[in-house]
TORPA-4810 file (N, C-alpha, C, O; in nm, 3 decimals):
<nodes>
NODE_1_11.954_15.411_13.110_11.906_15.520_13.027_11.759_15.547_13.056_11.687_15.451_13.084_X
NODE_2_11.710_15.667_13.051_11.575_15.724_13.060_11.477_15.723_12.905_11.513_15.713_12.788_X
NODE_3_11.384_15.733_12.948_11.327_15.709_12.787_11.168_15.782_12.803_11.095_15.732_12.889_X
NODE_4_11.134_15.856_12.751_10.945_15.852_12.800_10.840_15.810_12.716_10.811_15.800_12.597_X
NODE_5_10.792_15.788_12.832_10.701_15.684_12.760_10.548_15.732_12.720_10.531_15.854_12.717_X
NODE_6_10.454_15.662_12.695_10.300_15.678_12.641_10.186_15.637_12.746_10.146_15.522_12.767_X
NODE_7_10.140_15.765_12.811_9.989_15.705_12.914_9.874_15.644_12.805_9.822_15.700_12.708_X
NODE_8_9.867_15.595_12.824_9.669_15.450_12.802_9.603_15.466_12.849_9.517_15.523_12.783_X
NODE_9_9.575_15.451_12.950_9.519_15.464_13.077_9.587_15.434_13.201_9.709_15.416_13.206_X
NODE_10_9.468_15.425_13.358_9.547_15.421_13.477_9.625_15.287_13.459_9.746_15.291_13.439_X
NODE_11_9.585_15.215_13.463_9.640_15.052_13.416_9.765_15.012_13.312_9.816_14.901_13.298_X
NODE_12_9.797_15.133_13.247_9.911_15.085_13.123_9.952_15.193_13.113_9.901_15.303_13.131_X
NODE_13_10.135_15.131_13.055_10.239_15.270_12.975_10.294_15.219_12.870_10.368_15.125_12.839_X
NODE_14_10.249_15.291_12.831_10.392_15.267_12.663_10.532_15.287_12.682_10.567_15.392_12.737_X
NODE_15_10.617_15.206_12.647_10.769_15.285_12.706_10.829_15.153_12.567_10.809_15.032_12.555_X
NODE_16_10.888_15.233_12.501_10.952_15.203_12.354_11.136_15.195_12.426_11.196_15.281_12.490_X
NODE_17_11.185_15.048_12.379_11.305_15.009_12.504_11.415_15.045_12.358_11.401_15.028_12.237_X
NODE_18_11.531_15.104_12.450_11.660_15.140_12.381_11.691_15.001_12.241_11.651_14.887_12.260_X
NODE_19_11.747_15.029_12.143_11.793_14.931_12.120_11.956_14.859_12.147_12.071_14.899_12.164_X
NODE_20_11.889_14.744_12.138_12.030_14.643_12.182_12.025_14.509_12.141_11.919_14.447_12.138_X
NODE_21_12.166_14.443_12.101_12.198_14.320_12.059_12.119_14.181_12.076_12.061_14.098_12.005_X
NODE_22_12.163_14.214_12.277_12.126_14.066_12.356_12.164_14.175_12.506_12.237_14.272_12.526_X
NODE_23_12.072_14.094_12.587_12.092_14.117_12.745_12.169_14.067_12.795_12.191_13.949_12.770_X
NODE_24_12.252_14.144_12.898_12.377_14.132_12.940_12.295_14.000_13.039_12.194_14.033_13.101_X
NODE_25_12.333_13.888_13.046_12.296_13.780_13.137_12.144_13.754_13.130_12.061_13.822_13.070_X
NODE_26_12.118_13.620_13.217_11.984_13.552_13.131_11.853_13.658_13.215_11.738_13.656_13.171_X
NODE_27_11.885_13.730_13.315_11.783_13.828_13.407_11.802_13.959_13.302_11.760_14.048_13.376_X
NODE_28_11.820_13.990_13.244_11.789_14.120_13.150_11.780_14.248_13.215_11.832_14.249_13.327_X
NODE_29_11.735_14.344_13.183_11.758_14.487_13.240_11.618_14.505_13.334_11.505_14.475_13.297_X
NODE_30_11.658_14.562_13.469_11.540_14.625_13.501_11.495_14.728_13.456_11.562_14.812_13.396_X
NODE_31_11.344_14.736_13.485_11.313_14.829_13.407_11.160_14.885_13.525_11.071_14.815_13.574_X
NODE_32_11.181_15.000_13.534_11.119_15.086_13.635_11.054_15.164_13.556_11.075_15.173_13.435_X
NODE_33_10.932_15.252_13.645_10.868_15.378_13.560_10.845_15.495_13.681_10.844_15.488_13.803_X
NODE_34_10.829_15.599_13.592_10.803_15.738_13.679_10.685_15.795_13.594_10.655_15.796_13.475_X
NODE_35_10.620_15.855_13.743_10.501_15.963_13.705_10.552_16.044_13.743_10.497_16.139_13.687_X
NODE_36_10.645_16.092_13.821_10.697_16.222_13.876_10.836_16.242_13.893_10.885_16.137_13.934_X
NODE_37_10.912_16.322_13.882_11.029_16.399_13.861_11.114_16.248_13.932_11.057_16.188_14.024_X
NODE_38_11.195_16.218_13.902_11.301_16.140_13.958_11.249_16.013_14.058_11.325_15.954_14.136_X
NODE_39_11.112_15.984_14.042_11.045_15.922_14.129_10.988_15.826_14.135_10.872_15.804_14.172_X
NODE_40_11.117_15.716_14.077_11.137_15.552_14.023_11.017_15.429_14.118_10.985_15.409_14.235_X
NODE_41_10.989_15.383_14.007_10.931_15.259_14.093_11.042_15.180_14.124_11.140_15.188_14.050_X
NODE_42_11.044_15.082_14.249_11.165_15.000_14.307_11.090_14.811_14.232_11.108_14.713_14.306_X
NODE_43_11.072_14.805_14.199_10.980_14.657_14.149_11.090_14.542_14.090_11.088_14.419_14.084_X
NODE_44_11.167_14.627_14.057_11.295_14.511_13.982_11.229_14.422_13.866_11.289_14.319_13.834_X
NODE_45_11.116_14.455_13.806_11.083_14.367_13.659_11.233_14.421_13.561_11.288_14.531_13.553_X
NODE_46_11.257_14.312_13.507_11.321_14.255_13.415_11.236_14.277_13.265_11.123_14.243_13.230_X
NODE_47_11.338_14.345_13.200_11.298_14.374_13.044_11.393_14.283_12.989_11.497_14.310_13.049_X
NODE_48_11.421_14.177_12.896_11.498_14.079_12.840_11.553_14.115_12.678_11.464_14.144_12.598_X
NODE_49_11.655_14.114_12.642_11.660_14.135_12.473_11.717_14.007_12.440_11.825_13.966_12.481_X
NODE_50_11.622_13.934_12.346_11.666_13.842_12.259_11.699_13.815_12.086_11.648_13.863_11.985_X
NODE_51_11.826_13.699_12.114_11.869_13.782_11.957_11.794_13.650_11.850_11.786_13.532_11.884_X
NODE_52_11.760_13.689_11.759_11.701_13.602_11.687_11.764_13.550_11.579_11.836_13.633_11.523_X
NODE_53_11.761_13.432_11.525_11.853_13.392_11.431_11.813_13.420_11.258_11.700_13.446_11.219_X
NODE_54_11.899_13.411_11.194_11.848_13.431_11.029_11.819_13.285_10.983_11.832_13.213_11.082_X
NODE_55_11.797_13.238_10.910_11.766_13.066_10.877_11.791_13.112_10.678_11.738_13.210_10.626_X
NODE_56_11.879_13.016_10.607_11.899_13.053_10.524_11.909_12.901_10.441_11.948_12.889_10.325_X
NODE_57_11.870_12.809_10.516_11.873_12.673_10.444_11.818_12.563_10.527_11.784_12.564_10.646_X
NODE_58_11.815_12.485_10.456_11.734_12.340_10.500_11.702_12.223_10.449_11.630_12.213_10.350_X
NODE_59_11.769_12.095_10.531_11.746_12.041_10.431_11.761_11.874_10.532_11.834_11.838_10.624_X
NODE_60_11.666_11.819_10.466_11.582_11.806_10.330_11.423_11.883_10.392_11.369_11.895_10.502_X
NODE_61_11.396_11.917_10.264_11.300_12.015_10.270_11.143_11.989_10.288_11.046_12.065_10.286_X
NODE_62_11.156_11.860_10.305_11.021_11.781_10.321_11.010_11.639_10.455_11.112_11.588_10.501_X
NODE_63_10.898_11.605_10.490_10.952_11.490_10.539_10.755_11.429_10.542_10.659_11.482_10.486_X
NODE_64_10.757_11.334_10.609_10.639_11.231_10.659_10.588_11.244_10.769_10.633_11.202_10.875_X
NODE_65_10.483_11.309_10.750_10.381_11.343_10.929_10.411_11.219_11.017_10.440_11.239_11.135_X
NODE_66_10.407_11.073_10.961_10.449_10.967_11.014_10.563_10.940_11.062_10.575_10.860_11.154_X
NODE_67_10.634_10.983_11.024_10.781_10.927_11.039_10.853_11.058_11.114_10.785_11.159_11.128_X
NODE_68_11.001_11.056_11.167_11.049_11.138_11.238_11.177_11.167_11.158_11.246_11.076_11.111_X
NODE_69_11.209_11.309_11.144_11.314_11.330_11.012_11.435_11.444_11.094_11.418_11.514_11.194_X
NODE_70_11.480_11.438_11.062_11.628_11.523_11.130_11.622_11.623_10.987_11.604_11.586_10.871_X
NODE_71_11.642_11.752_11.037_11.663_11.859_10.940_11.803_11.921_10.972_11.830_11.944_11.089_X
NODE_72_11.901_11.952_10.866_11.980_11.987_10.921_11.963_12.182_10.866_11.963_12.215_10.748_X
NODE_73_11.952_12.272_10.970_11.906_12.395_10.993_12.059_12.478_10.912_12.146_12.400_10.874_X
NODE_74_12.073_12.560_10.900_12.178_12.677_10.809_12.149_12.789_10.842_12.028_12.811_10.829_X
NODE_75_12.231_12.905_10.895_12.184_12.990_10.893_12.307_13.078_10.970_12.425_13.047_10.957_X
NODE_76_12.258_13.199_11.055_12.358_13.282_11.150_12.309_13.301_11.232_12.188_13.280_11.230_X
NODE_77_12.380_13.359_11.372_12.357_13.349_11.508_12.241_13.235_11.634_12.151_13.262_11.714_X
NODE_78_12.307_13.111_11.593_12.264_13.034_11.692_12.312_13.014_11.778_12.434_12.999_11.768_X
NODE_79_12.237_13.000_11.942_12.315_12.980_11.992_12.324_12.858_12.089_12.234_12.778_12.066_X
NODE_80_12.396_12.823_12.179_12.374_12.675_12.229_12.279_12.708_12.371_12.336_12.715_12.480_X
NODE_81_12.173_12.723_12.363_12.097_12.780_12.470_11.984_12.633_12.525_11.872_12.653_12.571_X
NODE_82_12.026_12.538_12.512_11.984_12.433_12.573_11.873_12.381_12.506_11.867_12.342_12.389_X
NODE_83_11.760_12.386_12.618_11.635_12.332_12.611_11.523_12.426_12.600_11.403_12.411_12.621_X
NODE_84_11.639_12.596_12.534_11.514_12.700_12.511_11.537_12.689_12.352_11.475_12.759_12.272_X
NODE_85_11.623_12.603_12.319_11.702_12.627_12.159_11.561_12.558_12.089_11.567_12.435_12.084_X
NODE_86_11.443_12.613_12.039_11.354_12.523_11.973_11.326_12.555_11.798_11.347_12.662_11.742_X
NODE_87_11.286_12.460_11.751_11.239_12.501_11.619_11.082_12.457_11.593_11.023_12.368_11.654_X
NODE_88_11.038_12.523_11.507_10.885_12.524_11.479_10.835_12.512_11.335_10.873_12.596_11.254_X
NODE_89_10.754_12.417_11.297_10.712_12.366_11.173_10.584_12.418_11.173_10.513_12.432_11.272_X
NODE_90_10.558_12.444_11.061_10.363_12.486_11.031_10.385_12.601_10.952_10.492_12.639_10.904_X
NODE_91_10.223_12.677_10.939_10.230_12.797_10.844_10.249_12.916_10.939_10.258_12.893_11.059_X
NODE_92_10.257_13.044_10.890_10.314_13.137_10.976_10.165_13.185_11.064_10.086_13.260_11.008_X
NODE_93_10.153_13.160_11.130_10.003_13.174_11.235_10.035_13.223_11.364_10.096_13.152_11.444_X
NODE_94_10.004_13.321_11.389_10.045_13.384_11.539_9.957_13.351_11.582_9.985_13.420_11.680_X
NODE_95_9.861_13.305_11.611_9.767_13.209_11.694_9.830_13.061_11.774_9.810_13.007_11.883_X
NODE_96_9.915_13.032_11.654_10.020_12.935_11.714_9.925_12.762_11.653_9.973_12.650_11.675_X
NODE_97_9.817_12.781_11.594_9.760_12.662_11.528_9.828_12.606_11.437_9.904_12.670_11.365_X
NODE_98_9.809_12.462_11.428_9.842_12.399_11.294_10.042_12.399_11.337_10.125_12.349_11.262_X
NODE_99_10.074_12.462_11.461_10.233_12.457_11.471_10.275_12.332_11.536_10.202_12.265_11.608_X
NODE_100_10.418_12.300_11.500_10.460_12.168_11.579_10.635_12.228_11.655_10.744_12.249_11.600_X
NODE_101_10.596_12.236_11.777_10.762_12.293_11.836_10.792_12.166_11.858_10.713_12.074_11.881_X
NODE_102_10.950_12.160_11.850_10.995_12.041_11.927_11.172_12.114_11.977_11.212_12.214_11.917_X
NODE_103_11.241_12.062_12.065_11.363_12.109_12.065_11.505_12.073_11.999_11.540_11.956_11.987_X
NODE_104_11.582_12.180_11.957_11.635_12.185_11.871_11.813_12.079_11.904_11.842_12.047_12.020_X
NODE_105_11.893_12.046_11.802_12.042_12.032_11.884_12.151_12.126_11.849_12.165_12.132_11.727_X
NODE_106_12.239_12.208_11.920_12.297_12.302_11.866_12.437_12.190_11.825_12.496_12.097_11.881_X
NODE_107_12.446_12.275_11.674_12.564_12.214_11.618_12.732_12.313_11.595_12.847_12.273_11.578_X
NODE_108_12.675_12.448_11.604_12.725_12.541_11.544_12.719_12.677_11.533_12.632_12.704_11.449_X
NODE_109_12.786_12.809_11.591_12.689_12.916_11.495_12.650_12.898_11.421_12.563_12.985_11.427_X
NODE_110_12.624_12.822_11.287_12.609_12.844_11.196_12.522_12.731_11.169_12.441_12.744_11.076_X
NODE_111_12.526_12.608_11.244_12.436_12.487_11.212_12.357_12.442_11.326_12.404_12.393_11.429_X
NODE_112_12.229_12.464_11.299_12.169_12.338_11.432_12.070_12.247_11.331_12.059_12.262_11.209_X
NODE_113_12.006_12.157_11.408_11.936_12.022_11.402_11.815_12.026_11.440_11.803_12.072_11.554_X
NODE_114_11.702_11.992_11.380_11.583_12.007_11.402_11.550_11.893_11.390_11.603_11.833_11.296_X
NODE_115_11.456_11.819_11.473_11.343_11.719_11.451_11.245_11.719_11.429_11.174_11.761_11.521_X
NODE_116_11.187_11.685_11.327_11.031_11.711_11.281_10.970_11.507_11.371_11.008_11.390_11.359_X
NODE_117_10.887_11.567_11.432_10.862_11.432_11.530_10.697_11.387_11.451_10.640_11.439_11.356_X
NODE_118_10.667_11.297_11.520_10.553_11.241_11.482_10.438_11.320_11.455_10.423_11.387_11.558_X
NODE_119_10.337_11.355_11.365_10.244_11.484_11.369_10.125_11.406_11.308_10.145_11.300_11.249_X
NODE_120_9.986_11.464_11.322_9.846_11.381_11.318_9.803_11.394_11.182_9.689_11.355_11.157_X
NODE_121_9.874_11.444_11.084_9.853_11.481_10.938_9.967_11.564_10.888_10.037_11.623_10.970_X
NODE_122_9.998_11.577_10.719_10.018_11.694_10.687_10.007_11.789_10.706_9.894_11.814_10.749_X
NODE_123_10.111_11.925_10.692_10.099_12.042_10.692_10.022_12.090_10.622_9.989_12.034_10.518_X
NODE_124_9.973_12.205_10.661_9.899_12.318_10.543_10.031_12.351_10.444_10.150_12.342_10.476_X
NODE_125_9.985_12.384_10.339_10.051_12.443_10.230_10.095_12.567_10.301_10.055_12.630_10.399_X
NODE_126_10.185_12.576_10.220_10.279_12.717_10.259_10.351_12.723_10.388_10.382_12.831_10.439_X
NODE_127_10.380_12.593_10.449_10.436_12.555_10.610_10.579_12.616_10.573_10.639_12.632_10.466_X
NODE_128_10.600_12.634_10.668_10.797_12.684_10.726_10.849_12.606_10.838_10.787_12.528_10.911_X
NODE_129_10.988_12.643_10.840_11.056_12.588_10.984_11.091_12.694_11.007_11.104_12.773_10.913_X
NODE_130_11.122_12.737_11.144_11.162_12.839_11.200_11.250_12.821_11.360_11.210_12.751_11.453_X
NODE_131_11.374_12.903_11.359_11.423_12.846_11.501_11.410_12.994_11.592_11.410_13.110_11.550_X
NODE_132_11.401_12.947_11.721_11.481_12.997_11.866_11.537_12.975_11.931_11.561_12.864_11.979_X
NODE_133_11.589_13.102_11.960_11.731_13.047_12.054_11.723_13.103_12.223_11.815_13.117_12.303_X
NODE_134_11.553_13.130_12.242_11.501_13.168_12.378_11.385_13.082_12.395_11.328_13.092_12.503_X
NODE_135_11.348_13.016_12.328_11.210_12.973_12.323_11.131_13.013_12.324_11.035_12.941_12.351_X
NODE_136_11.103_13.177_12.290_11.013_13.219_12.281_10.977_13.290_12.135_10.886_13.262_12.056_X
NODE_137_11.083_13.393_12.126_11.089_13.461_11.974_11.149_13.448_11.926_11.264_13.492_11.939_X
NODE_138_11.081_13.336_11.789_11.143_13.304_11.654_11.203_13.379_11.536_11.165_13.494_11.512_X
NODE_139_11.292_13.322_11.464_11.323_13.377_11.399_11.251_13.425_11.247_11.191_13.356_11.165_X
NODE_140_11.292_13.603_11.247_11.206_13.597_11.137_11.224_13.603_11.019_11.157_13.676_10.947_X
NODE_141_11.335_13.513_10.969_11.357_13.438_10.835_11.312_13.309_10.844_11.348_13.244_10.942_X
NODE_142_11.254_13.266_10.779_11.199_13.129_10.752_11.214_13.053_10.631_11.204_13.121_10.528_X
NODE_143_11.243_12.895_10.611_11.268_12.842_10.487_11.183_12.795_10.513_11.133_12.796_10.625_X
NODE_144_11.110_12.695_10.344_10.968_12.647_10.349_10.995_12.491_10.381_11.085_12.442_10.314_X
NODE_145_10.932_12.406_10.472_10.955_12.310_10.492_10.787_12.232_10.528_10.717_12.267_10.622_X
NODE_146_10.751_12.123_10.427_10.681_12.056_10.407_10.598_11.931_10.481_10.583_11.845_10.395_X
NODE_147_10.568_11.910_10.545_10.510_11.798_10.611_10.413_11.684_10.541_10.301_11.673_10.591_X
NODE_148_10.447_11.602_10.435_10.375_11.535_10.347_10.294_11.450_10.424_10.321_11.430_10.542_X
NODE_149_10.139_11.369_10.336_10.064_11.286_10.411_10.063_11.170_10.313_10.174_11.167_10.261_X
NODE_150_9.988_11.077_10.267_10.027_10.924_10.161_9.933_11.014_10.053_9.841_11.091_10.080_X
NODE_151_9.970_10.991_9.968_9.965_11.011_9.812_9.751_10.957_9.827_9.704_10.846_9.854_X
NODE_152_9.700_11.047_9.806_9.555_10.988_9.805_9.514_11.046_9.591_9.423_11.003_9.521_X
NODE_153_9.613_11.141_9.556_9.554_11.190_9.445_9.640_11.182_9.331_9.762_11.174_9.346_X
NODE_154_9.588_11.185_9.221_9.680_11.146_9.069_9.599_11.266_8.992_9.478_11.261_8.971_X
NODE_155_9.686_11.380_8.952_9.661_11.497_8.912_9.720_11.502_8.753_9.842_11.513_8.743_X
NODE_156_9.639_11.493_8.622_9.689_11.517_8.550_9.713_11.671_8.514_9.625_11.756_8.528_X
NODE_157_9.884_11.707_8.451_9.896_11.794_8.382_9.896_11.884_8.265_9.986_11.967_8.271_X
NODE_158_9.836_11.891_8.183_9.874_11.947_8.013_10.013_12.048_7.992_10.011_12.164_8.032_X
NODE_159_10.131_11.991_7.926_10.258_12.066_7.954_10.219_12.102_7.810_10.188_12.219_7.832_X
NODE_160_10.200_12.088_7.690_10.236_12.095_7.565_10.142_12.041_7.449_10.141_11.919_7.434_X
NODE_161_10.053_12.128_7.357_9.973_12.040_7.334_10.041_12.072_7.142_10.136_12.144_7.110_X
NODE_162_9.974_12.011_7.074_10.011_11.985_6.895_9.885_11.925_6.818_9.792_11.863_6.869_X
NODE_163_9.898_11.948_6.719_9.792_11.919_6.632_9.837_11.824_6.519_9.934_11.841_6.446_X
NODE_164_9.734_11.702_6.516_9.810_11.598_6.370_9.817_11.684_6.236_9.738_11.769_6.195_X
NODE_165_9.922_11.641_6.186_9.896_11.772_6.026_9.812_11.677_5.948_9.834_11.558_5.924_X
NODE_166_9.701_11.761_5.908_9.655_11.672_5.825_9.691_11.594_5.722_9.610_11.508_5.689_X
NODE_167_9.779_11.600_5.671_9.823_11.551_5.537_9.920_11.422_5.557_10.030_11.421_5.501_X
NODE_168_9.870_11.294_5.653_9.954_11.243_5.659_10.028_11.089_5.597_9.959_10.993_5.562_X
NODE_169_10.160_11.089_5.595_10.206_11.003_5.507_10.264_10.869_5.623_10.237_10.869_5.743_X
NODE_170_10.339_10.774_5.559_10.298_10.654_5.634_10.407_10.672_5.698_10.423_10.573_5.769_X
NODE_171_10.521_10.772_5.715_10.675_10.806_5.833_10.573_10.855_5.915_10.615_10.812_6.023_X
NODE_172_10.474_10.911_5.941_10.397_10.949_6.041_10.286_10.879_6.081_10.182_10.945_6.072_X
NODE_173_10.272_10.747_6.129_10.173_10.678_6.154_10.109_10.726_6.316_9.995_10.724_6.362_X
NODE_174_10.245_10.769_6.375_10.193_10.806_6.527_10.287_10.992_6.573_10.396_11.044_6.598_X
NODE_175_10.110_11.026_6.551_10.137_11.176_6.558_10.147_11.192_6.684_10.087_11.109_6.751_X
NODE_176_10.223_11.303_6.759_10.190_11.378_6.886_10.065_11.431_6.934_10.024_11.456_6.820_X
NODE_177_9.980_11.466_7.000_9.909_11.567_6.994_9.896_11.666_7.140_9.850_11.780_7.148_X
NODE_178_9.968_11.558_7.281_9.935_11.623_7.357_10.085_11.570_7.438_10.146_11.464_7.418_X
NODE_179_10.115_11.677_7.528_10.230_11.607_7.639_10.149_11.611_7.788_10.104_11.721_7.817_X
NODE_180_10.130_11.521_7.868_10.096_11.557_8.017_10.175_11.499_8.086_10.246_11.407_8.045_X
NODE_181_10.174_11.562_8.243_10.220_11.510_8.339_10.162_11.455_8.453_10.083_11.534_8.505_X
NODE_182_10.173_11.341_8.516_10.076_11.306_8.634_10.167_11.339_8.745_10.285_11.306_8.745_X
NODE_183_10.097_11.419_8.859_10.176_11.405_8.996_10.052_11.344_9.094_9.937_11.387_9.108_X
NODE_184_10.102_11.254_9.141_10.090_11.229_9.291_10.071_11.334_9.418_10.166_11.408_9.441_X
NODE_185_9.967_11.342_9.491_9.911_11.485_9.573_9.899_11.364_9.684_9.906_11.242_9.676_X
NODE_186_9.873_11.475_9.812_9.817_11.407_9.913_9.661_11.486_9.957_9.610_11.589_9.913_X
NODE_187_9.625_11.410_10.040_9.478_11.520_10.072_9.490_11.702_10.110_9.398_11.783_10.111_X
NODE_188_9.621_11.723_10.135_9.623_11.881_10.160_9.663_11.964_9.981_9.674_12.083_9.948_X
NODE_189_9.674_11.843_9.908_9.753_11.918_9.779_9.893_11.985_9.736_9.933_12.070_9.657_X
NODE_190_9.977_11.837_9.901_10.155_11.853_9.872_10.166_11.740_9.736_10.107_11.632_9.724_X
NODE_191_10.271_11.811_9.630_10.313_11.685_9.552_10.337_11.576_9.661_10.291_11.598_9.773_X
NODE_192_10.414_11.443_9.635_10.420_11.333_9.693_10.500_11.255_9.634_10.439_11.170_9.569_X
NODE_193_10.640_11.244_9.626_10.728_11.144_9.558_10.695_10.996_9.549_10.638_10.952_9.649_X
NODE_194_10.713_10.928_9.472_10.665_10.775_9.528_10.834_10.703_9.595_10.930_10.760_9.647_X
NODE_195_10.819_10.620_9.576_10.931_10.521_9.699_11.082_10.538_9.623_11.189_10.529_9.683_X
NODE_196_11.066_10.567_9.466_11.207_10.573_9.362_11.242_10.762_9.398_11.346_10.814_9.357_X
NODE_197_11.172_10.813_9.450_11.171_10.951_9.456_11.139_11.072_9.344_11.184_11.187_9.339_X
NODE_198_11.013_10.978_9.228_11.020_11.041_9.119_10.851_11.129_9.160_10.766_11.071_9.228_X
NODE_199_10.829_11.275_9.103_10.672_11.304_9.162_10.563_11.233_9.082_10.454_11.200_9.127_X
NODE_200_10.606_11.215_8.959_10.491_11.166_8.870_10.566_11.112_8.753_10.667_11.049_8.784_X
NODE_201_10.540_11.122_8.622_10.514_11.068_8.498_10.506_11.155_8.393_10.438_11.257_8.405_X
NODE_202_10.573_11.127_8.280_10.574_11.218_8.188_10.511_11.143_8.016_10.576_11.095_7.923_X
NODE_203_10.345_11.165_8.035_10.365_11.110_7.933_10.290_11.215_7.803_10.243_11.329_7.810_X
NODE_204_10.306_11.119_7.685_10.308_11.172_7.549_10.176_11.092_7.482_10.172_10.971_7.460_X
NODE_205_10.064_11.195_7.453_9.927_11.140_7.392_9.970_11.071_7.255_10.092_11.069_7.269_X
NODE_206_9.954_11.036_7.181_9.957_10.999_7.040_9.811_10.937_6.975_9.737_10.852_7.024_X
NODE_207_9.794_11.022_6.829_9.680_11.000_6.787_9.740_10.848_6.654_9.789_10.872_6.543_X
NODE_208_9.722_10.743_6.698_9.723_10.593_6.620_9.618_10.621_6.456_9.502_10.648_6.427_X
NODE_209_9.786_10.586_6.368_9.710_10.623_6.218_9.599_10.682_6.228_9.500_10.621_6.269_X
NODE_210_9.593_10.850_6.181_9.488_10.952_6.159_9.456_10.911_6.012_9.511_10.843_5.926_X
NODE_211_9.340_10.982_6.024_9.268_10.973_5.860_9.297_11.108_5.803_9.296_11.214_5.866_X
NODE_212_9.329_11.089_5.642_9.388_11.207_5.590_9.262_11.283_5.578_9.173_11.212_5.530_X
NODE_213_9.212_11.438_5.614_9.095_11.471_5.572_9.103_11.549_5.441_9.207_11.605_5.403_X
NODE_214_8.964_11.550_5.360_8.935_11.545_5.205_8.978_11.680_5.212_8.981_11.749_5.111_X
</nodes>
């Protein structure tokens, strides 16, 4: 098909490509240009269409910069494309910083396997996983997936607070007054389960026999 395209300058063209699925075989379409009536360049560059996958689950949704965790990936159109099949952990950064690729195992249309491998810290907040099935362009649905570091912080919460009634009689020796919660953080400010898998603590202030006021 013909298409026209956009002059830039001598050096560049704009040329906006048909749409399509996937390229018929892994060499993709050539793709030629004209400045004049019927008067093709012969160059044989290759234009490629790749299909990208949706990602719609994940799990488990966290793991240990230390440690090496198998994710099992959910989603539609994967495909078994080898050692281009990759997935990518970090925040969404087209700079490509703060990312961790590693390669993926195909399980399934519908299932592949990710390894989150050894990494030099926690993620930034707001990290994703993301797969390909070219190794180059990811997919652009993403689930949020976590990279925790060791628990360095104990964050109290205020869930609920109450007031002693003044007027009190001796069924009320231990009033409520406050509910908090402690979580466990790491230096980036991921919660942090401890070893039972609980994040923190739920506890309950109590004001010990109040004085009735006059």
């Amino acid at each position: 098909s013909v298409h026209t395209g956009t002059f830039i300058d001598s050096t560049r063209i704009r040329c906006v490509s048909p749409s399509a699925e996937s390229s018929t075989g892994c060499a993709g379409q050539v793709l030629e240009v004209s400045v004049a009536l019927n008067r093709f360049t012969d160059n044989q560059k290759s234009l490629g269409y790749a299909n990208t996958p949706i990602i719609d689950g994940v799990h488990p949704t966290i793991g240990y910069f230390n440690k090496e965790v198998i994710i099992t990936v959910s989603g539609f159109g994967f495909q078994d494309s080898k050692e281009f099949l990759k997935c990518k952990f970090g925040p969404k950064d087209p700079t490509g910083q703060n990312t961790h690729i590693t390669v993926g195992t195909y399980v399934g249309g519908r299932t592949v396997l990710c390894k989150q491998g050894l990494m030099g810290g926690p993620s930034p907040l707001s990290s994703y996983l993301e797969v390909s099935v070219d190794g180059k362009y990811f997919s652009s649905s993403s689930m949020e997936y976590a990279t925790l570091g060791k628990a360095t912080k104990f964050e109290a919460q205020y869930l609920s607070t109450t007031s002693p009634t003044k007027d009190v009689t001796k069924a009320a020796d231990y009033t409520p007054i406050a509910a908090m919660r402690g979580l466990r953080k790491d230096d980036v400010g991921h919660p942090v389960p401890s070893d039972e898998g609980f994040l923190g603590a739920t506890v309950t202030l109590t004001l010990l026999n109040p004085q009735k006021e006059d």
